[in-house]
C-alpha positions in Angstrom: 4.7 13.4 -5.3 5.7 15.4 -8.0 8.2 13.7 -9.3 10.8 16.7 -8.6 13.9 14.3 -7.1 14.2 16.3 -3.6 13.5 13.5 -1.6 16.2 11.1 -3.2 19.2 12.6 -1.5 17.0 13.4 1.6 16.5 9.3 2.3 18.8 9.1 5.4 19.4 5.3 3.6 19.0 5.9 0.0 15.7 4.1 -0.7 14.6 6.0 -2.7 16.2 6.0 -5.9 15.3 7.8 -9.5 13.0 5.7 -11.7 15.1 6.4 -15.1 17.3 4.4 -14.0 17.9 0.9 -13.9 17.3 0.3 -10.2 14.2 2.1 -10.6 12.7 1.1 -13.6 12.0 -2.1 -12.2 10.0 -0.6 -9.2 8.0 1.1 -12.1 5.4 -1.9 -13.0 5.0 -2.5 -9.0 4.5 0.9 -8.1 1.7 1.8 -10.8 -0.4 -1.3 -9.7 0.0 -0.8 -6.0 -0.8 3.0 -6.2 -4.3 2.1 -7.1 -4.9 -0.4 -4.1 -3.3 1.0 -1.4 -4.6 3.7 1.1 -2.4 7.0 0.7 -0.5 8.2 3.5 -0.2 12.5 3.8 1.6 12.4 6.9 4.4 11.2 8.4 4.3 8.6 10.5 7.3 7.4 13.2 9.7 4.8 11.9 8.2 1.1 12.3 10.2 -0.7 15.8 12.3 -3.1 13.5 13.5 0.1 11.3 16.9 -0.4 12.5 17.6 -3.5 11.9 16.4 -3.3 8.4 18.3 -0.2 6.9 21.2 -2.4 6.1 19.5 -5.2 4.3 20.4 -5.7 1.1 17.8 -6.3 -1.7 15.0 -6.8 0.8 12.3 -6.6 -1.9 11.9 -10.7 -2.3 11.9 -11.7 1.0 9.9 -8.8 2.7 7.6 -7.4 0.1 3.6 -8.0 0.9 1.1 -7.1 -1.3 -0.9 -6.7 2.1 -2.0 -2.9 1.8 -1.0 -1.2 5.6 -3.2 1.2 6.7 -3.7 4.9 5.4 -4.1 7.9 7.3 
């Protein structure tokens, strides 16, 4: 990431949102400690099975967050 925006309006569910803002800022904290744990993923990978059933889910951040690390490439 380069922190250029492109992908924001490319998220076919807006996910991904800016991080001045106020949605984002509070992803700010979460996402600088995880980035040092977790593997890094370069390529992408085919939408989990239970995608679809998920996009629609509001505020899903309490209830299905894991501090788990998936797998990287």
């Amino acid at each position: 990431c380069i922190d250029c925006g492109v992908c924001e309006p490319e998220c076919p569910i807006e996910a991904i949102v800016d991080d001045t803002g106020a949605e984002g800022q509070k992803f700010l904290e979460l996402n600088r400690e995880y980035a040092e744990k977790w593997p890094n993923i370069t390529r992408q990978k085919p939408p989990l099975p239970e995608a679809e059933a998920y996009k629609d889910k509001k505020d899903k951040y309490p209830s299905e967050f894991s501090n788990a690390p998936g797998e990287g490439d």
